[in-house]
Structure formats: structure tokens, C-alpha cells
TORMI-227092 format. One line per 5 residues: number of its first residue (from 1); their letters; for each residue z, x, y of C-alpha. Coordinates in pm, whole numbers. Each point is the difference from the previous one (the first is absolute). Example, Ala and Ser with C-alpha at 12.3 -4.5 7.8 and 13.67 -1.06 7.14 Angstrom:
1) AS) 780:1230:-450 ~ -66:137:344
END
This chain:
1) XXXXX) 14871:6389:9207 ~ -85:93:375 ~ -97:292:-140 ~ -232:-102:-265 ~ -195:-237:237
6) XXXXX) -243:185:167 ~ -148:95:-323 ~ -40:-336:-123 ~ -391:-152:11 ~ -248:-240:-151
11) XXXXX) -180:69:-251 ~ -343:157:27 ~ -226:-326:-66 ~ -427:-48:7 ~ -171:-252:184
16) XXXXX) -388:-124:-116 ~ -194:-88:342 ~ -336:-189:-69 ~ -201:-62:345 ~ -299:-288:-13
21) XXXXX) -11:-97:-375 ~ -252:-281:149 ~ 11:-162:-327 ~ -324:-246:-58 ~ 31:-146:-307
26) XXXXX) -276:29:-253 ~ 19:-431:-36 ~ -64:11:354 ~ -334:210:-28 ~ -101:-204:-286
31) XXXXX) -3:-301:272 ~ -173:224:272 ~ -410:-30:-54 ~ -105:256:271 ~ 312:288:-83
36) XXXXX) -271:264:-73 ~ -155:-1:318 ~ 350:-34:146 ~ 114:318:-129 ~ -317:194:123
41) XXXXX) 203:-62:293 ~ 328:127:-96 ~ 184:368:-12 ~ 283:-151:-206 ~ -80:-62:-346
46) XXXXX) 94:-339:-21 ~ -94:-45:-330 ~ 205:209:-167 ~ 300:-66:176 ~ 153:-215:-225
51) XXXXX) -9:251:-276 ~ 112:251:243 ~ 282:-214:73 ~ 102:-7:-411 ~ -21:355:26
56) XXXXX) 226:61:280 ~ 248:-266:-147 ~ -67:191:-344 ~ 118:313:159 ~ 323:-147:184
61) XXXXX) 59:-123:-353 ~ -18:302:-167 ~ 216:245:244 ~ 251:-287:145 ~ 6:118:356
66) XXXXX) 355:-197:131 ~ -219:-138:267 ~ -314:-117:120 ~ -175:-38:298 ~ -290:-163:112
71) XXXXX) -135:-5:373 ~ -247:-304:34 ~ -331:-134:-107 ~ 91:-68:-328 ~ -256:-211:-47
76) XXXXX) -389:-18:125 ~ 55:-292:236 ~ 221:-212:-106 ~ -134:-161:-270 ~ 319:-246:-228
81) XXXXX) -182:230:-316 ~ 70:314:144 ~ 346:-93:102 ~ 59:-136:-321 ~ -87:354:-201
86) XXXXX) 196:188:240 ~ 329:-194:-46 ~ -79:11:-395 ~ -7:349:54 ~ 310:35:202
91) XXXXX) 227:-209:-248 ~ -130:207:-265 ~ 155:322:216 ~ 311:-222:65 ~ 71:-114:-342
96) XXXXX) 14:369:-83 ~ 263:91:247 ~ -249:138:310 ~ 76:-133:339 ~ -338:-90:155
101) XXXXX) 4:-62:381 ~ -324:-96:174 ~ -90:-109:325 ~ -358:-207:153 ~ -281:177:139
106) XXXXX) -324:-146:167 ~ -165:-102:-291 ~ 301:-215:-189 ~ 65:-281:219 ~ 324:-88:-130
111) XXXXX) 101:-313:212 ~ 305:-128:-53 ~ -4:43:-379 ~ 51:390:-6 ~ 306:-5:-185
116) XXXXX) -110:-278:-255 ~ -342:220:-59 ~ 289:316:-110 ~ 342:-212:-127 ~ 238:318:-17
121) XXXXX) -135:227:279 ~ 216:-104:212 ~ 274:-30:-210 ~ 318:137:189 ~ -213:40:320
126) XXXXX) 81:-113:338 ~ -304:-167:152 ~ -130:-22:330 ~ -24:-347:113 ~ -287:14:187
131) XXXXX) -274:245:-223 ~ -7:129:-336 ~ 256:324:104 ~ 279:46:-230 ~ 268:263:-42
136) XXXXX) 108:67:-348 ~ 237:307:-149 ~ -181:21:-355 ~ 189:336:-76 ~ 359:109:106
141) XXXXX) -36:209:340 ~ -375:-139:66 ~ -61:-282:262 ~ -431:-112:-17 ~ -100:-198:309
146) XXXXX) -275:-235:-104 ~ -248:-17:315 ~ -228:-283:19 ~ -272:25:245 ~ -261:-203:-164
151) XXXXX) 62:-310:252 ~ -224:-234:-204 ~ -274:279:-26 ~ 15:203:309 ~ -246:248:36
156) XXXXX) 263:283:141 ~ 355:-85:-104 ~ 205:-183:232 ~ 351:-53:25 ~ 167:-258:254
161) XXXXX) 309:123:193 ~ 234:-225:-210 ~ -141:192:-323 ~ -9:339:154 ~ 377:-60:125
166) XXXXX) 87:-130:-307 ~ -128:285:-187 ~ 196:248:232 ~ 325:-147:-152 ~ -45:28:-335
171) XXXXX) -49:382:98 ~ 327:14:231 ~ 152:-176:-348 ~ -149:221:-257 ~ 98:308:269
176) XXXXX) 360:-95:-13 ~ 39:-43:-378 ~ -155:363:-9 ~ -298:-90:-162 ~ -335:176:-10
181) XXXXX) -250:-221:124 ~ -347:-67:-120 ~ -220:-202:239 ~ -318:-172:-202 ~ -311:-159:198
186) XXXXX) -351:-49:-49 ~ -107:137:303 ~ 45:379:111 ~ 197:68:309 ~ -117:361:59
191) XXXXX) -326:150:12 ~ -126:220:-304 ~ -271:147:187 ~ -104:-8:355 ~ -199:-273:168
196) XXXXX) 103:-222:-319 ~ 97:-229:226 ~ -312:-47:153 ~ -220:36:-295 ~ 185:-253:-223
201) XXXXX) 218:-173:240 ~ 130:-264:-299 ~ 172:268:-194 ~ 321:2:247 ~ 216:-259:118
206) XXXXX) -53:-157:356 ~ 276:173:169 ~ 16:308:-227 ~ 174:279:279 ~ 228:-256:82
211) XXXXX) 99:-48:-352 ~ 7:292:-102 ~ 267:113:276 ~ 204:-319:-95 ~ 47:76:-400
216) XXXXX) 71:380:58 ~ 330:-74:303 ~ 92:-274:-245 ~ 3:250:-307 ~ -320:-55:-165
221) XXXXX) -159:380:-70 ~ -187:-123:-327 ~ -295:-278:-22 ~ -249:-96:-291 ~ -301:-139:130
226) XXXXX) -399:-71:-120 ~ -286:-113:136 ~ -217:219:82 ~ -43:53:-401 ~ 56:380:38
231) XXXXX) 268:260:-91 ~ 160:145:313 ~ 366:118:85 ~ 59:103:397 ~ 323:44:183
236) XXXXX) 69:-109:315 ~ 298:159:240 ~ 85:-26:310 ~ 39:321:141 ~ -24:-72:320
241) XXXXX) 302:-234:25 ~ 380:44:-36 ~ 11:-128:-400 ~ -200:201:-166 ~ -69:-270:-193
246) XXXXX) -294:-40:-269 ~ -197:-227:-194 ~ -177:74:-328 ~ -281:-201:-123 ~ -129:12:-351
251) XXXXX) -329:-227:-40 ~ -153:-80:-313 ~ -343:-44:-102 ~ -94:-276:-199 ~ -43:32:-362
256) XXXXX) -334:-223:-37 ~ -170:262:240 ~ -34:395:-33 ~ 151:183:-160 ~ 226:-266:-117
261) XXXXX) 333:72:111 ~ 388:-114:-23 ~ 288:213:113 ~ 330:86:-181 ~ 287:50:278
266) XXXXX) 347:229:-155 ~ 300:-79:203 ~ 248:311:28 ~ 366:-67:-98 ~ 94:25:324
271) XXXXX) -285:-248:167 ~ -109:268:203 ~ -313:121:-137 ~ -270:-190:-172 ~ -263:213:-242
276) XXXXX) -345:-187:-18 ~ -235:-3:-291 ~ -297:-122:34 ~ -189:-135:-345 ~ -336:-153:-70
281) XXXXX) -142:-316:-257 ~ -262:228:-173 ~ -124:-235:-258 ~ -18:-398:-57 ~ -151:-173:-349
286) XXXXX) -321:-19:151 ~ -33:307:178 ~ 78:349:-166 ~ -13:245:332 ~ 161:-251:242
291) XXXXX) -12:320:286 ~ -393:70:-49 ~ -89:-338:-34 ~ 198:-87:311 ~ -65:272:218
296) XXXXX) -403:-16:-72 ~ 95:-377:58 ~ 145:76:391 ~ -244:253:49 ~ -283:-259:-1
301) XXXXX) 215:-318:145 ~ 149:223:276 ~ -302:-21:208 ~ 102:-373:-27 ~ 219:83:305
306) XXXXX) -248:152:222 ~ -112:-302:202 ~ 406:-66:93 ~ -16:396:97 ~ -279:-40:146
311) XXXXX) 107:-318:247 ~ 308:203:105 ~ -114:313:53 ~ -264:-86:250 ~ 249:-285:150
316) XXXXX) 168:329:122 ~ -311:149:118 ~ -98:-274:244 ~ 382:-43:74 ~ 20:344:79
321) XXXXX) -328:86:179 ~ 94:-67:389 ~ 359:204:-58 ~ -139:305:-189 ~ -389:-1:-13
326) XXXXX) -91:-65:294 ~ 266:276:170 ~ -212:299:-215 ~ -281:-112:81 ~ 31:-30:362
331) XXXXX) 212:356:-20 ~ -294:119:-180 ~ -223:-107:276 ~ -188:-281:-209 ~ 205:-261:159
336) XXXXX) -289:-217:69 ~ -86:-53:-377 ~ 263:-151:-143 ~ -161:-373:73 ~ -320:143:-209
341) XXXXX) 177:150:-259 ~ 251:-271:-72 ~ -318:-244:-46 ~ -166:234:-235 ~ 362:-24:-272
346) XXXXX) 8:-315:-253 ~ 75:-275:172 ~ 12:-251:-280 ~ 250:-40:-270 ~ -311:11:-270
351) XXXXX) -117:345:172 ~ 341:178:45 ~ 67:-50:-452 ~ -363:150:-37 ~ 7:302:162
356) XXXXX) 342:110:-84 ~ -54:-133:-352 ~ -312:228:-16 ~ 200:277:143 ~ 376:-32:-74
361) XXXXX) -47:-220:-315 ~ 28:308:-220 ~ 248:248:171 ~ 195:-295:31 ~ 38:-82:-356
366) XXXXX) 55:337:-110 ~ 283:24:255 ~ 147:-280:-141 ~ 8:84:-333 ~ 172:324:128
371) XXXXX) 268:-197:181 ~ 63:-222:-296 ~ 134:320:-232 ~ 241:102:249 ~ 104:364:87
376) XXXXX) -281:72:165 ~ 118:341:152 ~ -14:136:-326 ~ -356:-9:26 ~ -63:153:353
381) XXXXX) -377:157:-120 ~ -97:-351:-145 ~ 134:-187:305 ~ -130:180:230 ~ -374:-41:-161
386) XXXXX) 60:-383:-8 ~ 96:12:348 ~ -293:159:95 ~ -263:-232:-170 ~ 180:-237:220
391) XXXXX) -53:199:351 ~ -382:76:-96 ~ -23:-350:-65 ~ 117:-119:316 ~ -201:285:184
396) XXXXX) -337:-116:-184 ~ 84:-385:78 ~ 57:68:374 ~ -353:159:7 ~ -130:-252:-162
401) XXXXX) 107:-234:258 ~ -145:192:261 ~ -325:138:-131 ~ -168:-261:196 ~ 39:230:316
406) XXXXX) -40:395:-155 ~ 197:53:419 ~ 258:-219:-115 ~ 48:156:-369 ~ -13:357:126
411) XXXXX) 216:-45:340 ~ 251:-276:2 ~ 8:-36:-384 ~ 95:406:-67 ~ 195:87:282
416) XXXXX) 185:-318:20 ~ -25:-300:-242 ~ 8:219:-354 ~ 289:195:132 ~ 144:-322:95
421) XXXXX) -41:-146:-313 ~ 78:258:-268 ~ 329:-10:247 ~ 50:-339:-107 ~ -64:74:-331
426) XXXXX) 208:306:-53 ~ 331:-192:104 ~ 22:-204:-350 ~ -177:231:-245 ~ 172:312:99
431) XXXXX) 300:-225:-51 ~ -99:-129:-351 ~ -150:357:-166 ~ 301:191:176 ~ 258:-299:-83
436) XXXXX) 157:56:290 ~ 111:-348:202 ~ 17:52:408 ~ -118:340:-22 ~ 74:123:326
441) XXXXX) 372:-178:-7 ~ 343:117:-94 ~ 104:-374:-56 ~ -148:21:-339 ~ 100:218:-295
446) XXXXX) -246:255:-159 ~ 16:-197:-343 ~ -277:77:-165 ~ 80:-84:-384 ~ -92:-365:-54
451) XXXXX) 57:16:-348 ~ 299:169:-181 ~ 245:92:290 ~ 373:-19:-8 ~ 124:-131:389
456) XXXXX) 307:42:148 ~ 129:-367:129 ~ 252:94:284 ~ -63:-21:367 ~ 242:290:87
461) XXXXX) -224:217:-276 ~ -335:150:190 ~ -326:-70:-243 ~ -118:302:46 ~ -330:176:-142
466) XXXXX) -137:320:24 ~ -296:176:-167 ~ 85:284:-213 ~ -322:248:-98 ~ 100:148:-225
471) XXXXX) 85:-270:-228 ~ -319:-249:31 ~ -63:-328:-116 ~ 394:-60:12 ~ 205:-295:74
476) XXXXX) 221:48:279 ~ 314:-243:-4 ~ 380:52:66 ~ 282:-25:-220 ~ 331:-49:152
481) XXXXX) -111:91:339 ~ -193:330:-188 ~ -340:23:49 ~ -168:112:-336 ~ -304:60:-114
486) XXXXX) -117:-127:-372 ~ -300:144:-143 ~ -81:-130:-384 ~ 387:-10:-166 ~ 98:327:259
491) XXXXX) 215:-43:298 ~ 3:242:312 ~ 170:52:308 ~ -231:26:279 ~ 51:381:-39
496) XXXXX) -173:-41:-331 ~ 325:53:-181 ~ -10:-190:-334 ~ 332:-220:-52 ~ 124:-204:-304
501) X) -65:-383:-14
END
């Protein structure tokens, strides 16, 4: 029996994860006289996510995933309707045998009634006392730590020190039955591209570094997250410490906003390996191409974001203009400008949106559709073009700004405030077209497929990637601490050997 031990193992089981369902009822619309000028407003198609919603619970119906998983906003804010259709929903998965776990995000407010909205969620479940955190083992040799950050609708996710500590244990537990754990919050903990953190400061919990070093010495290498409403896997390991340790994050985009996504996650026998697949809702009753319709849909309601852009970005340029403008310029021997210059950039709220709607408006959205579809290495040529728009259109905004004084625009502006600001620029976008997060680090892992990859969960295993030319377009993953290289059904060795599946 000793013997035979080692080779025993779970079985190889699927997982469903649906991120921001934001279900609105269509009874709810019905009572809502101004929703059309509402949604002008909106990226998310609101109004078809209840039909979305059917679909998803449609699919889970059809292929009987053993779990699923559901990382906040399940609702659009709130509403008892919306609630209401989601627990239908999830009954209807439970009274056909499919765990569903879910935990609040910033737009549920559950109160104190979260388990009474989902009777059976939390069936078996050990429950924080003081959030909506839970630890549950839905499948032998799998541990999910339920983290609840909304804090009666926090902006960033939040976690008090009791909660936090709490959460900690049920990992030290899990960790000493042997289990693989599965951390699941609304909010990211790492960054999926750089300067994420200042662009969209929401999308990550309040103390995310912190965190993030907490879950992975307590045993936590795996978390779920959403959010941000795009797809996006990146790896975190510490390299520099004595571990090793690492943290994978797989977020998922929402399915009510392009291109309409929901993951499949394959656990390996062995709970050392997860494969992701990454699926799409293509078609509802009332829409026939659900990905044109909802892309041409973001594409226009994208520039929605621009005046949120807009207010942070040049936040950062006034909170930045003493430390680094200033310094060039005097270096440059223009020193005595910067007063002149500063006055001549938007100074209102109102101005700042304008110009860099006139000017970024565009680049901006195309960039963000481009994000949205993940894998944007495999791209580079495309990418790189989108990127561009964006650094002409900062280049032709800046002199703009400073065509009131041709001296100024010809002087300061070239030889010191474009360079400056395509800088600026260059740190995110290079990030997003090259998916690359913390491009200059070697804390984060080269992990570049954010769509079908198959990750190695182990913090003694490096998650390493290389680039292989001669076998492009591949996905790069290992397999018991191999690294391989898939290309269509074909498997190579990074020597371009083919191997058998």
C-alpha cells in the first residue's frame, strides 16, 4: 500500500468562472423612464445582461462543469430584482449537481443578507465572522478562499486585519490537509500592465503588495479575480527573496462587455497544474453576432472613459511637474519658463477632457479594444501602429497647448515637454501592446498568453517563458516542470523537437 500511494490523485475536474454578470433585470428597465440616455453612458451592455446571464447559465447547464465560480458584481447595483434572478439562476445550477460559490463586489451591496440572497453557497463553508470571506473544499484536494473586499461598497477592496488574519488560517488549514488552494476576490492584487495602478486605481485592493506577499508565505499561488472587466493572467515571484515563492492571477473580463468572455479552469490530477480555456457568449435571442455587435458597441462607449483618463493623467502632470519638469528644463537651460509654461496647460477639469478627448479619444479606444482580446504579443505589427496613434496624439496635443507662444512650442515643448510626455505615455502602452507587466522587472513572469495557457501551480516550480523563433505565434507553458511549446494540436521542445501529447 506504501507503495501504491504516491500514485494515487484526484480526479481531473473543470471549473466555470463568470466575472461581473451585472445582471439588470429587464422588469427593472421597464420601471426606468430615462435608461436610453443612461446607456449612452455605459461600456457594459446592461441591457442584455440578463439574457447573457441565461446564456452563461445555459452553458454551465449543458457541459456540467463540477464547479462554479463567480468573483463579484453580480448584479448592477444592488437592486432586490437583480439579486433575485441571480439566485434563480444559481439554484437552477445547484439543483443539477454544480457547486456555485460567489463572493460581493462593489456593486452588490450584500449587507447582512448575503447568504439568504444565495441559500446553499455556503453550504459546508466556514465563514468569516466579520465580512463575507468563506473557505469551502467543493472538490476533494481543492480548498477556495472566498475574499470579500466589498466593505459595504468600497471603491478599492479593503480588508480589516481581523479578516486578513482570518483569511491567513484557512490557508495554513487548507496547507496542512494538502490541499490546492484557490483564492477568489473581486479586486486584482497584481498589476496586468504597468502604471495600472495609477490609471485605474479601483481595480486593486487597498493594500495589494502587502496582500499579495501574505497569501503566497501562507500557500496561496492561485487567485481568480475581476474587475477591471478584462482578460489578463500575470505571475508574480519573488525572486529576489529566499522563497521563491509565486502568485498567479487569472482575471476575467466580464461577459456583458467585449468580447464577452467566461473562462473554463482544468485541474490536473495531481493539483499541480491548471489548463485555462477561455470561451465567449457569441449570440443571445435578440442579437445574432453578440462579438460585432458588442465590440462596435465598446468601440463607441469606450471614449465614455476619457474624462476619468483624462482627470488622472494630468493629476500626474501637475503632481509631477516640480520633481521632473522643472529639473529638464532648468538642465536644458530654460529653467526660467516653467512658471509660463505650466500656466499655458489646462487648468480646468472641463479643459483637460477636451483636449485629450480631441486627441487621445480615438487611439485610446482602439487600444482598448486591443487590450480587451487578449494576447496582444501576437500582434506586435498591429500593436505597435496603435501605440503609435497614441504617441502622435500626445505629441500634437502638447503643441496644441503651446501654440500660443511658437518659442515655447519649438523650444521647451520639443526638446523637453513631448519627450517628457510620450515618456509617460510609453510606460502603459508598451506594457499593454507588448503584454508584458513591469517590463523592466524580474519579479514578474514573461506570461504573455491570456487566453488558453496551461500554468504550473507550485512555488518550488520556476514559471518560466522564453520566446522561441522559430515556432511563432506559440503558447509557451510548462508541463511537469517542462517547458513546451504548443502550436495548433503540435507540441515542441524549445529545440523545436515535436513530442507526443
Amino acid at each position: 500500500m506504501a507503495a501504491l500511494f504516491p500514485l494515487l490523485s484526484f480526479a481531473q475536474e473543470r471549473i466555470m468562472v463568470i466575472a461581473d454578470p451585472h445582471v439588470l433585470p429587464q422588469s427593472v428597465i421597464d420601471q426606468e423612464p430615462d435608461f436610453d440616455a443612461y446607456m449612452q453612458t455605459q461600456r457594459k451592455m446592461l441591457d442584455l445582461s440578463e439574457p447573457i446571464w441565461h446564456a452563461l447559465l445555459d452553458t454551465a447547464l449543458k457541459y456540467k462543469p463540477e464547479l462554479v465560480l463567480i468573483p463579484g458584481d453580480l448584479t448592477r447595483d444592488g437592486e432586490s430584482a437583480a439579486h433575485d434572478t441571480v439566485s434563480a439562476g444559481i439554484l437552477r445550477l445547484q439543483a443539477a449537481g454544480i457547486r456555485t460559490l460567489v463572493i460581493p463586489g462593489n456593486h452588490d451591496l450584500p449587507g447582512d443578507n448575503w447568504e439568504t440572497l444565495y441559500p446553499g453557497t455556503f453550504e459546508n463553508a466556514v465563514k468569516d465572522a466579520d465580512s463575507h470571506s468563506f473557505a469551502a473544499e467543493p472538490l476533494p484536494g481543492l480548498t477556495v478562499i472566498g475574499i470579500d473586499g466589498s466593505d459595504g461598497k468600497a471603491a478599492i477592496g479593503t480588508l480589516s486585519e481581523a479578516t486578513q488574519a482570518w483569511i491567513l488560517e484557512q490557508a495554513d488549514a487548507a496547507v496542512a490537509k494538502g490541499n490546492m488552494i484557490i483564492a477568489m476576490a473581486h479586486w486584482q492584487i497584481l498589476e496586468h500592465f504597468d502604471e495600472q495602478g495609477t490609471l485605474e486605481s479601483s481595480c486593486r485592493f487597498s493594500n495589494p503588495d502587502e496582500l499579495r506577499d501574505q497569501l503566497m508565505r501562507h500557500g496561496v499561488h492561485l487567485v481568480l479575480t475581476g474587475h477591471f472587466h478584462v482578460n489578463g493572467i500575470t505571475t508574480f515571484r519573488d525572486t529576489t527573496g529566499l522563497t521563491n515563492d509565486s502568485l498567479v492571477e487569472i482575471t476575467t473580463g466580464s461577459p456583458i462587455t467585449y468580447p464577452c468572455p467566461y473562462r473554463w479552469l482544468t485541474l490536473s490530477q495531481d493539483r499541480k497544474q491548471v489548463t485555462v480555456t477561455t470561451d465567449f457568449i457569441t449570440t443571445v435571442d435578440t442579437i445574432a453576432d453578440l462579438t460585432t455587435y458588442s465590440r462596435e458597441w465598446m468601440y463607441v462607449h469606450t471614449k465614455n472613459m476619457i474624462p476619468t483618463l483624462a482627470k488622472k493623467v494630468w493629476g500626474k502632470v501637475f503632481a509631477k511637474w516640480d520633481d521632473k519638469v522643472v529639473p529638464m528644463m532648468e538642465q536644458a537651460g530654460l529653467g526660467s519658463y516653467a512658471a509660463d509654461i505650466k500656466a499655458l496647460l489646462p487648468q480646468t477639469e472641463e479643459e483637460q477632457v477636451a483636449i485629450t478627448q480631441k486627441y487621445l479619444g480615438e487611439p485610446a479606444a482602439n487600444l482598448y479594444l486591443f487590450h480587451s482580446e487578449g494576447n496582444e504579443n501576437e500582434h506586435p505589427e498591429t500593436g505597435q501602429t496603435l501605440a503609435e496613434a497614441v504617441y502622435t496624439g500626445v505629441e500634437n496635443m502638447v503643441n496644441e497647448i503651446l501654440s500660443a507662444n511658437p518659442f515655447f512650442q519649438y523650444t521647451v515643448g520639443k526638446f523637453v515637454i513631448i519627450p517628457l510626455a510620450r515618456t509617460m505615455a510609453e510606460v502603459p502602452t508598451q506594457s499593454l501592446v507588448e503584454d508584458k507587466t513591469q517590463r523592466q522587472s524580474a519579479l514578474y513572469a514573461d506570461v504573455t498568453d491570456d487566453l488558453h495557457p496551461t500554468l504550473y501551480i507550485n512555488a518550488a516550480e520556476p514559471q518560466g517563458y522564453e520566446e522561441i523563433e522559430e515556432i511563432p505565434c506559440a503558447v509557451k507553458y510548462i508541463r511537469q516542470g517542462q517547458l513546451l511549446i504548443q502550436k495548433g494540436e503540435r507540441i515542441y521542445t524549445p529545440q523545436g523537437q515535436q513530442i507526443a501529447q
